[in-house]
ZAMARGU-4260 file (C-alpha; in steps of 0.2 Angstrom, whole numbers, plus 5000, padded with zeros to 4 digits):
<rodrens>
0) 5000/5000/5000 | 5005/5018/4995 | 5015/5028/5008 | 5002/5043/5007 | 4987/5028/5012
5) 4996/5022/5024 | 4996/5040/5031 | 4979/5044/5032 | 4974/5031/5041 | 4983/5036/5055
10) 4977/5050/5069 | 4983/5066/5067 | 5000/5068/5078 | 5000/5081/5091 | 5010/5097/5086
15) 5027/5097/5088 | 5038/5110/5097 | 5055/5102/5091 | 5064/5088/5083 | 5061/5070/5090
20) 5077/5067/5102 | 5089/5057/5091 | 5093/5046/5107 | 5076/5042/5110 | 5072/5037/5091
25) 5086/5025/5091 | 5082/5016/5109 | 5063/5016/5102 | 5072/5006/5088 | 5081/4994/5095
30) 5064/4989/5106 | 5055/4989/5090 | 5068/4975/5082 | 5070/4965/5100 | 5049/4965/5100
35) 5047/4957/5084 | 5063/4944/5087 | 5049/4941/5101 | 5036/4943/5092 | 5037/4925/5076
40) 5020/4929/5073 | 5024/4948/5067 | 5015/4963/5076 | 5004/4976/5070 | 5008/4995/5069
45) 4993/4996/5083 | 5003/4981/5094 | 5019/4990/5092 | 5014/5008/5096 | 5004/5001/5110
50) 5020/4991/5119 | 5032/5009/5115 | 5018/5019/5121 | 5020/5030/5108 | 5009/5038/5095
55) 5007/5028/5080 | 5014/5041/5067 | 5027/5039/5079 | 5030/5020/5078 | 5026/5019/5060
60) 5040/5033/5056 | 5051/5022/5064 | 5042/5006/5055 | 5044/5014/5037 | 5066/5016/5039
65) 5067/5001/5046 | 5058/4993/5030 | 5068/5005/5019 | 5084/4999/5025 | 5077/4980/5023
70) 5077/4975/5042 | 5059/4975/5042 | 5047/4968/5030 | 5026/4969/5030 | 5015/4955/5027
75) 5003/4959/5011 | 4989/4951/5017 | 4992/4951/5037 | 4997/4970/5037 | 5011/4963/5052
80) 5029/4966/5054 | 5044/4954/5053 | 5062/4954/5055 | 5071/4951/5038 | 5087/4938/5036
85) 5096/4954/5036 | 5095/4956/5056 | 5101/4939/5055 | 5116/4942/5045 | 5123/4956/5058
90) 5121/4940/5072 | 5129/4928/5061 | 5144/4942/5056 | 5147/4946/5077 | 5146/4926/5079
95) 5156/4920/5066 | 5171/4932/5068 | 5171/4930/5089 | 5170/4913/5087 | 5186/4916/5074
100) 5195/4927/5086 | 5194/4913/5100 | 5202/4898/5088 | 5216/4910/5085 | 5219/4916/5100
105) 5231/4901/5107 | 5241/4899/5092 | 5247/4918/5092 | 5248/4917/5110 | 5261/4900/5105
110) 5271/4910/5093 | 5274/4925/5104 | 5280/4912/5118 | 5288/4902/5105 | 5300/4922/5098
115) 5298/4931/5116 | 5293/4947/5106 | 5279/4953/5098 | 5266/4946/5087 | 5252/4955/5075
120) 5240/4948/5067 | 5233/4957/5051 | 5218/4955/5038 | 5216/4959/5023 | 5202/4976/5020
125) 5200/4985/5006 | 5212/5000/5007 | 5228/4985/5014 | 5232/4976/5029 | 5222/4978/5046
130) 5229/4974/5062 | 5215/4965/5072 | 5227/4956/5085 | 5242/4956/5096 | 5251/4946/5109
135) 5266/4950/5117 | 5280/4936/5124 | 5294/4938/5136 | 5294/4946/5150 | 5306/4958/5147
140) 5304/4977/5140 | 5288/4977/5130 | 5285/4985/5112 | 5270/4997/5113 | 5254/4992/5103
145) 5244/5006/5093 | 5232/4999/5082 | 5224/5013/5077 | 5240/5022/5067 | 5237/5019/5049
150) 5252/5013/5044 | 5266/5016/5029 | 5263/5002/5017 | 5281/5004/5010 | 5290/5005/5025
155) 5280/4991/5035 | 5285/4972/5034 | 5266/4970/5033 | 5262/4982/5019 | 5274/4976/5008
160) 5271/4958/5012 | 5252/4965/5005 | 5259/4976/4991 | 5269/4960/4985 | 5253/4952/4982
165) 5246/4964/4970 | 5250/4966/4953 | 5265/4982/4950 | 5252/4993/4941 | 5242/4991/4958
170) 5255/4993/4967 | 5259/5009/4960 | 5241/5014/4961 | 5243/5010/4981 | 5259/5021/4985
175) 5263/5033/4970 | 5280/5034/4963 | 5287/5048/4975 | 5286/5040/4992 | 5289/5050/5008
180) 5303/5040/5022 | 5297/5034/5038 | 5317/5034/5043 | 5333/5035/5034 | 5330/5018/5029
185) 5315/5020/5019 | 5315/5014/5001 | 5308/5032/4994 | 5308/5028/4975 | 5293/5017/4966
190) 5309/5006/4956 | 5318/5004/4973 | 5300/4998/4981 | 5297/4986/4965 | 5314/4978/4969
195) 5309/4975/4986 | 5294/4966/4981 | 5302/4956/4967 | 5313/4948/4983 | 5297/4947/4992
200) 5287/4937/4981 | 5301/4923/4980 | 5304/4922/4997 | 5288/4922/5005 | 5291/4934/5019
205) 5294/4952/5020 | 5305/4962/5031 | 5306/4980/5038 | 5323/4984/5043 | 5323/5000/5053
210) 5313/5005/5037 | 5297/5013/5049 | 5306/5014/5065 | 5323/5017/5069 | 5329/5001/5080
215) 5316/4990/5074 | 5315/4976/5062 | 5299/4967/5059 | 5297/4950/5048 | 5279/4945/5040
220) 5271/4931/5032 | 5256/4932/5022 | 5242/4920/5027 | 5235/4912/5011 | 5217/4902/5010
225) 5215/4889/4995 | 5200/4898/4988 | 5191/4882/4977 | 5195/4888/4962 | 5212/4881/4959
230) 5221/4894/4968 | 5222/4905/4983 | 5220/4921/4990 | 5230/4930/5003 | 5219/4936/5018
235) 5229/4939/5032 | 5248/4941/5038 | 5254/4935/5054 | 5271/4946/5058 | 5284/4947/5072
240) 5292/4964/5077 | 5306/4965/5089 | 5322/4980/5092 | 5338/4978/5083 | 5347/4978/5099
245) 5340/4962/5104 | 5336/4952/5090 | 5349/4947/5077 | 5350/4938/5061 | 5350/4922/5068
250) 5334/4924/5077 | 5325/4934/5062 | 5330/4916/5053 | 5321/4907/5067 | 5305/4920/5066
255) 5303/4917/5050 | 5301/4898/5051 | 5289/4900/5065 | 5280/4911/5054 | 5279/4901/5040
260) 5274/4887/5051 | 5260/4900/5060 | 5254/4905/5043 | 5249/4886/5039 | 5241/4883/5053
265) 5231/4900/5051 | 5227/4896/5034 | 5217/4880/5040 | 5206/4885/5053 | 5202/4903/5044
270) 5185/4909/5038 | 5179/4898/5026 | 5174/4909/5009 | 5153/4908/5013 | 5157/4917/5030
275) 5170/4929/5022 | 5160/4933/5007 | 5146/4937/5020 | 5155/4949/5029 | 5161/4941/5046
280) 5177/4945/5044 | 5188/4955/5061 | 5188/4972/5057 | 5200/4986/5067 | 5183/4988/5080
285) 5188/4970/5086 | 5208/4972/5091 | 5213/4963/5103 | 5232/4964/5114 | 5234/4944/5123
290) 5245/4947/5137
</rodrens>
């Protein structure tokens, strides 16, 4: 039925003498969708007005977004609301990825024992690599965590573990041919960078010599998911960072083994397509630091 039909049926609203409180409008919201997850029978604009205690232009605003956003639909023929499979997709996506971030837990939580120094876990999002995890071994002087600092893909072991994964037109598309130094170390020309990656791509693992902190050297290792198809896609990198004055060749050598051996194991127990491709992937909201 018409919008406009819809509308004349219901009583006039009272005058108003300002804007509905946003606040309100959303908790009236969120009791609208919890009463019809009640509700398997649907409600009527009348029953849901009635348990808000609200006008029902009131209710029915709120009704009409909710359907235009597809979390509600309207029976033709009952004229009562339900919840969509939408509502249960944003359940699934929370259940999913906790469930995720609890398998993974205690093999990070293994590595960082296994180096002493500090793990990151990263996914893969759109614009690069996305740390969504950390654990920290040893119980010496700690590296500080801050996952909220977008980070230099051509300085990072992690963002050029990901940029060796893309094609070098993509690349370039990604970082520009002039690119600005983190430290002294920085490779600053697109050629330099290519080179890099070349290196990268045949041994696997990436590294970040001093390259976006001086006195720190980091080592990552993409995580790559057989995809069905014959082939695989990289989703993930597991990384270990550590300073310079306590960390030398020989364990970076030893790192890297753990990683690749970390990265398997990931691979195996990560999301299976269906739940990537409906959207339960970590994102930055779920970091996590394991002590």
């Amino acid at each position: 039925m018409p919008l406009q039909s819809h509308l004349a049926e219901l009583p006039a609203e009272p005058e108003k003498t300002g804007p509905i409180d946003s606040l309100v409008t959303v908790s009236r919201t969120m009791q609208i969708i919890e009463m019809l997850a009640d509700g398997g029978r649907g409600l009527s604009l009348s029953d849901i007005a009635r348990q808000l205690d609200v006008n029902k232009s009131i209710a029915f605003r709120i009704l009409n977004t909710l359907e235009e956003t597809n979390y509600v639909f309207k029976g033709v023929e009952s004229q009562r609301y339900f919840l969509t499979y939408k509502i249960s997709k944003v359940g699934l996506n929370v259940l999913i990825a906790n469930r995720f971030m609890e398998q993974i837990q205690p093999r990070l939580r293994e590595l960082a024992d296994a180096c002493g120094e500090l793990v990151l876990l990263a996914t893969v999002q759109e614009d690069g690599p996305q740390w969504v995890m950390a654990a920290r071994g040893g119980a010496g002087r700690r590296l500080q965590v801050n996952p909220m600092v977008r980070s230099i893909l051509h300085s990072t072991a992690t963002g050029k573990a990901w940029l060796a994964t893309l094609s070098d037109s993509e690349v370039e598309e990604r970082v520009g041919k002039d690119l600005p130094p983190a430290t002294p170390h920085t490779v600053t020309t697109l050629e330099a960078l290519r080179a890099q990656l070349a290196v990268i791509r045949r041994q696997g693992f990436a590294i970040s010599d001093q390259e976006n902190e001086t006195g720190i050297k980091a080592i990552s290792v993409p995580i790559w998911r057989e995809n069905g198809a014959g082939s695989r896609d990289c989703v993930g990198f597991v990384s270990i960072t550590a300073p310079i004055s306590r960390a030398g060749e020989a364990d970076y050598e030893r790192f890297g083994r753990l990683l690749l051996e970390a990265s398997k194991h990931l691979a195996d127990i990560w999301l299976p397509q269906e739940a990537a491709d409906f959207g339960a992937a970590p994102t930055q909201n779920s970091f996590q630091i394991l002590d």
